[in-house]
N, CA, C and O atoms as a GROMACS GRO file, in nm:
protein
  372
    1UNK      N    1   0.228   1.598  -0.235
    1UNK     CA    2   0.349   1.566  -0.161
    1UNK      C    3   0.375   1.417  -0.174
    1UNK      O    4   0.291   1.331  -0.147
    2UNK      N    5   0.487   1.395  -0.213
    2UNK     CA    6   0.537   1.236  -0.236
    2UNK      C    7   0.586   1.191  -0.105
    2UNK      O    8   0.580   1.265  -0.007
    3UNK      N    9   0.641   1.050  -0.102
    3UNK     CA   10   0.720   0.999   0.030
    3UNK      C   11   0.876   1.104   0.055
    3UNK      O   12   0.902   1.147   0.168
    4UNK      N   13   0.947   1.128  -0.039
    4UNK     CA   14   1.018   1.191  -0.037
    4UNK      C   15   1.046   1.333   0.073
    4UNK      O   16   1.108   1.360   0.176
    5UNK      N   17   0.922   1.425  -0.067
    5UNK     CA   18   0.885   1.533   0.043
    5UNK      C   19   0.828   1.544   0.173
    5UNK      O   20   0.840   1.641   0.247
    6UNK      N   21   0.745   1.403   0.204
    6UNK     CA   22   0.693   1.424   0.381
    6UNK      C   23   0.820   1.382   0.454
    6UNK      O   24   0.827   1.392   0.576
    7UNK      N   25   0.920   1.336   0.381
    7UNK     CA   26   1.021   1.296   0.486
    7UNK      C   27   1.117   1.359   0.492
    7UNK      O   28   1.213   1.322   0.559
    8UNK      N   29   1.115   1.505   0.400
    8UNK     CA   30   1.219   1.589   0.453
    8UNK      C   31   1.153   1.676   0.522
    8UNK      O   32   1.214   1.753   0.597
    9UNK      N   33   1.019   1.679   0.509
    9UNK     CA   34   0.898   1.772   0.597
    9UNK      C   35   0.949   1.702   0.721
    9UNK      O   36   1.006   1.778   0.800
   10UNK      N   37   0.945   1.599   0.750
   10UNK     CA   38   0.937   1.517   0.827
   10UNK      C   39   1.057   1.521   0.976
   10UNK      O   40   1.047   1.498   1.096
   11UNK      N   41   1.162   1.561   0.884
   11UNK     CA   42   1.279   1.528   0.904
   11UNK      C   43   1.312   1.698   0.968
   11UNK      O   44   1.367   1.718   1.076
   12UNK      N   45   1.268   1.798   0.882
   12UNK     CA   46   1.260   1.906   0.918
   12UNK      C   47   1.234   1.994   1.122
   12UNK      O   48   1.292   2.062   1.208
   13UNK      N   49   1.090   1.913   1.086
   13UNK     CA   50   0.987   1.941   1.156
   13UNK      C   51   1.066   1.911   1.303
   13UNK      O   52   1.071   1.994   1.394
   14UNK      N   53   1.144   1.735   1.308
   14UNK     CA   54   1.177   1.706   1.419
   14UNK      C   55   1.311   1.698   1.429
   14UNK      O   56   1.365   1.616   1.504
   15UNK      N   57   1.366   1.768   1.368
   15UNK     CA   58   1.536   1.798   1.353
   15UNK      C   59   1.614   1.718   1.381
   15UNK      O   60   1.712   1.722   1.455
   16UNK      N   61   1.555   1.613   1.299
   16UNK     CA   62   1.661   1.445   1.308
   16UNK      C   63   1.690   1.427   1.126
   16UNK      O   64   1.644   1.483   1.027
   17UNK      N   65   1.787   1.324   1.148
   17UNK     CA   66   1.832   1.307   0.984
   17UNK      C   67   1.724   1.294   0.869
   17UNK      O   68   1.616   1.276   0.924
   18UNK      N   69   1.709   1.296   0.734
   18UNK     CA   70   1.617   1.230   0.682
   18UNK      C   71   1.639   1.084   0.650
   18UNK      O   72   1.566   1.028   0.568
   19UNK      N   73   1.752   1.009   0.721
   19UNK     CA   74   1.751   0.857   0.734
   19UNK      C   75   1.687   0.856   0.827
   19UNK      O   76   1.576   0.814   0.795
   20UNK      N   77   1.694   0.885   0.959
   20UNK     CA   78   1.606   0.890   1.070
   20UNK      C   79   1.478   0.916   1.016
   20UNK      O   80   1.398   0.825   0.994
   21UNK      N   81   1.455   1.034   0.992
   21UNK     CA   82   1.277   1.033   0.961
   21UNK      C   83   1.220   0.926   0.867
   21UNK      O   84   1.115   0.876   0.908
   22UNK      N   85   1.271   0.875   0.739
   22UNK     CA   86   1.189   0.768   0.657
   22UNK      C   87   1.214   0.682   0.748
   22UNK      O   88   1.093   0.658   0.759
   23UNK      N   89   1.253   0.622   0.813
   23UNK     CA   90   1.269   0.504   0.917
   23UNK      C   91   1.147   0.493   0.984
   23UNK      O   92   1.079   0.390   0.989
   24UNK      N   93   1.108   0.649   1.060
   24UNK     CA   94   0.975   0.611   1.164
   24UNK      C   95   0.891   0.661   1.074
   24UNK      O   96   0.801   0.722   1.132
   25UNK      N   97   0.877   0.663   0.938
   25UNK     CA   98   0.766   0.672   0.851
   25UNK      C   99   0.767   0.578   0.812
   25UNK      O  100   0.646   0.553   0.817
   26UNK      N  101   0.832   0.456   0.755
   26UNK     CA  102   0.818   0.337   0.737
   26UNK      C  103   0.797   0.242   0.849
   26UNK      O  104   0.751   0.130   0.828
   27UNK      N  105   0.841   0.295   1.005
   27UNK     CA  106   0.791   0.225   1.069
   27UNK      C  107   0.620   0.238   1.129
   27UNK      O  108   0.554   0.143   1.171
   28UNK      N  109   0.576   0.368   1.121
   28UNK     CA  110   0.428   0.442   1.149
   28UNK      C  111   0.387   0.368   1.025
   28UNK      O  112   0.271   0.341   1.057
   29UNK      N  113   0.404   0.314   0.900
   29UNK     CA  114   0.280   0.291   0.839
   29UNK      C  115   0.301   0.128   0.846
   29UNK      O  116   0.202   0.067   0.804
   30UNK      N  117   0.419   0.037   0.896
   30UNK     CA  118   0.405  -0.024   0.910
   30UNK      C  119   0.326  -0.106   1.024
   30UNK      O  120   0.271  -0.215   1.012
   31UNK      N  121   0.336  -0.021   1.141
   31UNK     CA  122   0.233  -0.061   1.232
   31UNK      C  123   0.051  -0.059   1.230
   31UNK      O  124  -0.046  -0.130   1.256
   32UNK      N  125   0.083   0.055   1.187
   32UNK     CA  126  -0.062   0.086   1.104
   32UNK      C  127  -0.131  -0.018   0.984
   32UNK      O  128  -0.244  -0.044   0.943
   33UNK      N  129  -0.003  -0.056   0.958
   33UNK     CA  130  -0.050  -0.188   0.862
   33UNK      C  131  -0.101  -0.299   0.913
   33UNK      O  132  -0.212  -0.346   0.886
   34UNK      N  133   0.011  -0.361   1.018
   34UNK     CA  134   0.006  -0.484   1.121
   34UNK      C  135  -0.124  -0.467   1.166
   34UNK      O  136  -0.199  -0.560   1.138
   35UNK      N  137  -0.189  -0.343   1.246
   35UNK     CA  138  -0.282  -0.333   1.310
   35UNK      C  139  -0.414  -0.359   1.241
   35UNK      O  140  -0.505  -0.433   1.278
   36UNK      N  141  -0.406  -0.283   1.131
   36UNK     CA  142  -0.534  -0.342   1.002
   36UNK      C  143  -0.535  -0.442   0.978
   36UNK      O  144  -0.646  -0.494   0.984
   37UNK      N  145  -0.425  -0.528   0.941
   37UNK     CA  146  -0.475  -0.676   0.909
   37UNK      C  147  -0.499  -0.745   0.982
   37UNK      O  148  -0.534  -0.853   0.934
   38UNK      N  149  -0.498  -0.737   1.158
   38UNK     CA  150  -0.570  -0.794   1.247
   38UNK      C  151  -0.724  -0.762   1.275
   38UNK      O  152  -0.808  -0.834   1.329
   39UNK      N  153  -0.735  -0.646   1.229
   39UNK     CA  154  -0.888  -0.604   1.188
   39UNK      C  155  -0.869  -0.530   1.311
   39UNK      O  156  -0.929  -0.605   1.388
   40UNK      N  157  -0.835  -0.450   1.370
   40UNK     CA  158  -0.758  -0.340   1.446
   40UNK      C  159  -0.849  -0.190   1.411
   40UNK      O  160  -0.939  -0.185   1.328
   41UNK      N  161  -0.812  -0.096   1.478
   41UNK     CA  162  -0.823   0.058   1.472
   41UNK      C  163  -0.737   0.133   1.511
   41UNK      O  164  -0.689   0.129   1.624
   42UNK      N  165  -0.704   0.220   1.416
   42UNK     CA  166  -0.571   0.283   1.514
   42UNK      C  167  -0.624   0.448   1.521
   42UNK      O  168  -0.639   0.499   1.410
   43UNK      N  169  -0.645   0.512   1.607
   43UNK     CA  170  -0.698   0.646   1.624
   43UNK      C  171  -0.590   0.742   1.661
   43UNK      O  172  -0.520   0.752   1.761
   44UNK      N  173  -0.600   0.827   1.520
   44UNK     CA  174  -0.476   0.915   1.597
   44UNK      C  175  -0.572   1.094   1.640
   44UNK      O  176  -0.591   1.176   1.550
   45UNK      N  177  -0.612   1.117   1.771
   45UNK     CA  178  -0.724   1.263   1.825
   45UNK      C  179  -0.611   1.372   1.722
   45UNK      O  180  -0.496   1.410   1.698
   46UNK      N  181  -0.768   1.381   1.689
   46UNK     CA  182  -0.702   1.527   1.663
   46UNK      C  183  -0.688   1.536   1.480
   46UNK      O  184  -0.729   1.614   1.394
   47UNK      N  185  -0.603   1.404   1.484
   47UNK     CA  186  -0.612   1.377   1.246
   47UNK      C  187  -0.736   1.292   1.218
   47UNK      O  188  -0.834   1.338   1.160
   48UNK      N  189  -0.729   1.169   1.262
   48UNK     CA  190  -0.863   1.097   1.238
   48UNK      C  191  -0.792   0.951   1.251
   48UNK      O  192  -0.675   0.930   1.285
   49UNK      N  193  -0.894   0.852   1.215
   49UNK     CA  194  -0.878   0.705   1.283
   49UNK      C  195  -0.890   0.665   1.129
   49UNK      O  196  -0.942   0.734   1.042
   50UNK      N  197  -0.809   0.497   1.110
   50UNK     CA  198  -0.828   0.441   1.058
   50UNK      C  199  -0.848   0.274   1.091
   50UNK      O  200  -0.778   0.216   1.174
   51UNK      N  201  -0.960   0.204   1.008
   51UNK     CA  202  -1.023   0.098   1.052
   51UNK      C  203  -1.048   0.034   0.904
   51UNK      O  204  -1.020   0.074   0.791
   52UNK      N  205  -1.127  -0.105   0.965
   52UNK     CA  206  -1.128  -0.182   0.804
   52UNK      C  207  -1.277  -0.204   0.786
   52UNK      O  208  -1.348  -0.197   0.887
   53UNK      N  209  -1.328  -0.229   0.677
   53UNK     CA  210  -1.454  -0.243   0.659
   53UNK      C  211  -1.490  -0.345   0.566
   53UNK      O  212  -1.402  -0.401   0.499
   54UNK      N  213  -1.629  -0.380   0.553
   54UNK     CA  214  -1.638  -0.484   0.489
   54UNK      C  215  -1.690  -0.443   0.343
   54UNK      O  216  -1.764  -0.345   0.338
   55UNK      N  217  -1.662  -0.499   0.244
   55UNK     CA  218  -1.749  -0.489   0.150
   55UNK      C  219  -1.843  -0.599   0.080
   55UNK      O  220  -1.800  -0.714   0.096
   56UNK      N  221  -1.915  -0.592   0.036
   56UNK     CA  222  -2.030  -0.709   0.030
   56UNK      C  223  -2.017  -0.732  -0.084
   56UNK      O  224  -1.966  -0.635  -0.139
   57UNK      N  225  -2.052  -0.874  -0.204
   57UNK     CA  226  -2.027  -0.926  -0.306
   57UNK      C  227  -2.118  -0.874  -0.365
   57UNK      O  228  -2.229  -0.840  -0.324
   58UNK      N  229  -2.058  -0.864  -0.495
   58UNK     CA  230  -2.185  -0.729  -0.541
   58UNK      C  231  -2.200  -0.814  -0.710
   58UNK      O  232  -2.120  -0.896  -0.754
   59UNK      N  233  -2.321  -0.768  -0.779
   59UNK     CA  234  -2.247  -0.769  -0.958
   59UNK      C  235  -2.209  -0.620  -0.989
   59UNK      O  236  -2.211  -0.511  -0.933
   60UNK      N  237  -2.163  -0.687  -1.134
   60UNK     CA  238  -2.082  -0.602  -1.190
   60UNK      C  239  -2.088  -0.586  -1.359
   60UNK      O  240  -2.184  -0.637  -1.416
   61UNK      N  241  -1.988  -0.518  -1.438
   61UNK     CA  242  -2.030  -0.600  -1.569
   61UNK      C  243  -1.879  -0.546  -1.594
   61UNK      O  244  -1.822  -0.447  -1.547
   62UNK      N  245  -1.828  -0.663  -1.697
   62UNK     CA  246  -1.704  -0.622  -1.764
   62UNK      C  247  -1.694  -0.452  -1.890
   62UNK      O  248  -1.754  -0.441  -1.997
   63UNK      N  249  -1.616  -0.364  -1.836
   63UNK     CA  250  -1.650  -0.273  -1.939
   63UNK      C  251  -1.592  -0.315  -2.085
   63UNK      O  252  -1.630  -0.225  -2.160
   64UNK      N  253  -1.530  -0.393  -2.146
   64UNK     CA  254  -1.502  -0.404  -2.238
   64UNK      C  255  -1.618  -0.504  -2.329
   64UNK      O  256  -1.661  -0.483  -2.442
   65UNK      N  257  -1.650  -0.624  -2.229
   65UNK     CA  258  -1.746  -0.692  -2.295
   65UNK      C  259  -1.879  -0.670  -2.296
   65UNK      O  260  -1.946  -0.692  -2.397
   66UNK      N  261  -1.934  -0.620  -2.177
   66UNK     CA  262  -2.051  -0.577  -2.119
   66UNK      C  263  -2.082  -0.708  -2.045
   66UNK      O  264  -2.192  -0.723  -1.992
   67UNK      N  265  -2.011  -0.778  -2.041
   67UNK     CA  266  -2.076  -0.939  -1.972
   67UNK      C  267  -2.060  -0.933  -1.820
   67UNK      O  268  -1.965  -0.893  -1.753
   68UNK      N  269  -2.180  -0.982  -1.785
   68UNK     CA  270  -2.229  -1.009  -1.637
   68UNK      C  271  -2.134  -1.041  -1.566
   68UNK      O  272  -2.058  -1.111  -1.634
   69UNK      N  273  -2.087  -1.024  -1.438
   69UNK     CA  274  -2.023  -1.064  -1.343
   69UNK      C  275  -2.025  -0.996  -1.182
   69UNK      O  276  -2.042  -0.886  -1.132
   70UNK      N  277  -1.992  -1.154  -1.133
   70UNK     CA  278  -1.978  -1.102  -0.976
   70UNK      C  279  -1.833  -1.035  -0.934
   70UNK      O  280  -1.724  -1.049  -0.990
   71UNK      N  281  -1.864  -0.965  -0.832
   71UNK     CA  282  -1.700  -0.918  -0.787
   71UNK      C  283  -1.727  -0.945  -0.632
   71UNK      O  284  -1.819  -0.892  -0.570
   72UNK      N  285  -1.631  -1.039  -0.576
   72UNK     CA  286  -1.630  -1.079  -0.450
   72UNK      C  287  -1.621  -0.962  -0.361
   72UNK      O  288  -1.587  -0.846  -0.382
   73UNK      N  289  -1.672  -1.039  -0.230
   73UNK     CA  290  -1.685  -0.975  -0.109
   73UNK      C  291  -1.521  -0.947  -0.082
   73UNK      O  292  -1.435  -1.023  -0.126
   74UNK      N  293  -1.488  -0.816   0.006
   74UNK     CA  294  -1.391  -0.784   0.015
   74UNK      C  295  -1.345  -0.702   0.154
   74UNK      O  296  -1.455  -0.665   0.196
   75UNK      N  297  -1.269  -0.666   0.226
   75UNK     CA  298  -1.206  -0.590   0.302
   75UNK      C  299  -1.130  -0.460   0.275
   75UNK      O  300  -1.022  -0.442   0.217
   76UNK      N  301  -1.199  -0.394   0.322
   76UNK     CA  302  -1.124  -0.262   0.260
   76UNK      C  303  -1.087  -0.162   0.388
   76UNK      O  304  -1.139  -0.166   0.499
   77UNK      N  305  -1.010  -0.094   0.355
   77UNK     CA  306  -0.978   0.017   0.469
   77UNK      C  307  -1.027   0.174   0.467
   77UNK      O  308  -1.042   0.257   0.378
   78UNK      N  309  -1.039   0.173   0.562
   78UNK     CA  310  -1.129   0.326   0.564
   78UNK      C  311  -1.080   0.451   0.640
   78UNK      O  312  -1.052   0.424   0.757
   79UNK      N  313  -1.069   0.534   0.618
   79UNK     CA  314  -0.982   0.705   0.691
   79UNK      C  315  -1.103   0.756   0.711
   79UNK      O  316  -1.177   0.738   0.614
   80UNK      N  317  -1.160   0.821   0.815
   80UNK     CA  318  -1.210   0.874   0.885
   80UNK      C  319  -1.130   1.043   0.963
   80UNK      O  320  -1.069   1.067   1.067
   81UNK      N  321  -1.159   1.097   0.888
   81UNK     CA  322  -1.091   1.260   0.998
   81UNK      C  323  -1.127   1.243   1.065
   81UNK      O  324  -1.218   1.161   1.081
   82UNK      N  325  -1.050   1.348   1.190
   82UNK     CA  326  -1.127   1.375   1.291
   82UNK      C  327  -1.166   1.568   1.229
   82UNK      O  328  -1.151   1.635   1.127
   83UNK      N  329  -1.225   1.585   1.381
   83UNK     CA  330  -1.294   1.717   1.356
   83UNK      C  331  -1.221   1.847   1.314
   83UNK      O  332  -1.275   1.935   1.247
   84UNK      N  333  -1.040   1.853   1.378
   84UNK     CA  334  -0.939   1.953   1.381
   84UNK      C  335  -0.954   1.920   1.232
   84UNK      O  336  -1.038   1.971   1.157
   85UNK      N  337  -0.875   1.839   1.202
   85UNK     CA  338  -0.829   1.788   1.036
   85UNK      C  339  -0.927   1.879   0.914
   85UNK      O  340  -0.900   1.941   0.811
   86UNK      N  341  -1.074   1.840   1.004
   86UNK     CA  342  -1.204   1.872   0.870
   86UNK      C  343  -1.233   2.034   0.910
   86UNK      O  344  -1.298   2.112   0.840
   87UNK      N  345  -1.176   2.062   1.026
   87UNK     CA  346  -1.203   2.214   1.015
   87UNK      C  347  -1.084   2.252   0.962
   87UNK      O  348  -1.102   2.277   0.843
   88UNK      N  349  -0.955   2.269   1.000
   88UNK     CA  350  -0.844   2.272   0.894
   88UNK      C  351  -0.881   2.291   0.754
   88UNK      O  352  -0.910   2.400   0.706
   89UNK      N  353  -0.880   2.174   0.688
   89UNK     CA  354  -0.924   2.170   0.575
   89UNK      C  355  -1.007   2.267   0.481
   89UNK      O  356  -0.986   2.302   0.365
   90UNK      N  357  -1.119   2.301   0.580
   90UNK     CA  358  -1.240   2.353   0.492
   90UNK      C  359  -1.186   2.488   0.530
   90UNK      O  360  -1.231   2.573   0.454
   91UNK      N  361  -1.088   2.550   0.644
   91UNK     CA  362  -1.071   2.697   0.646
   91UNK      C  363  -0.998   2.702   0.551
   91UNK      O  364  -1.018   2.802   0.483
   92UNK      N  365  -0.895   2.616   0.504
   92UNK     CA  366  -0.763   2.635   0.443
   92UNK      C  367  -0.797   2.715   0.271
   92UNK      O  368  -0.714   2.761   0.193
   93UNK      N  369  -0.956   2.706   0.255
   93UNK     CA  370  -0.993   2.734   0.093
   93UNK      C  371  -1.042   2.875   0.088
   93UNK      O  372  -1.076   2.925  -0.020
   0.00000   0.00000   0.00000
């Protein structure tokens, strides 16, 4: 499913325009954004939480050259389900 299709899903679901719905989908991931780069959590019960994590400076090696290298320490973001979501999921197969 693209941006497109969740926002006529979207739009569907809560029987408002699909200008209306990409609006509070661009505004839901924009908050969700704001909130991560303050180093934030945003938990939504029931789908799952998302939070940021650290990653540690690691080596590495170039695949083209094979030559040694570091790859910096970094911040990354992390999705976490919750329990509905992961039972969902695993009945759905």
């Amino acid at each position: 499913m693209n941006k497109s299709e969740l926002v006529q899903a979207l739009a569907a679901a809560t029987e408002q325009s699909q200008a209306a719905a990409s609006r509070s989908l661009d505004a839901l991931v924009q908050i969700i954004s704001a909130e991560l780069g303050k180093g934030g959590e945003v938990v939504i019960p029931g789908f799952g939480s998302f939070k940021t994590g650290e990653r540690a400076e690691r080596s590495g090696r170039n695949p083209r050259t094979g030559e040694a290298l570091t790859i910096a320490a970094s911040t990354t973001v992390k999705f976490v389900p919750g329990s509905s979501l992961k039972s969902l999921v695993n009945t759905a197969k």
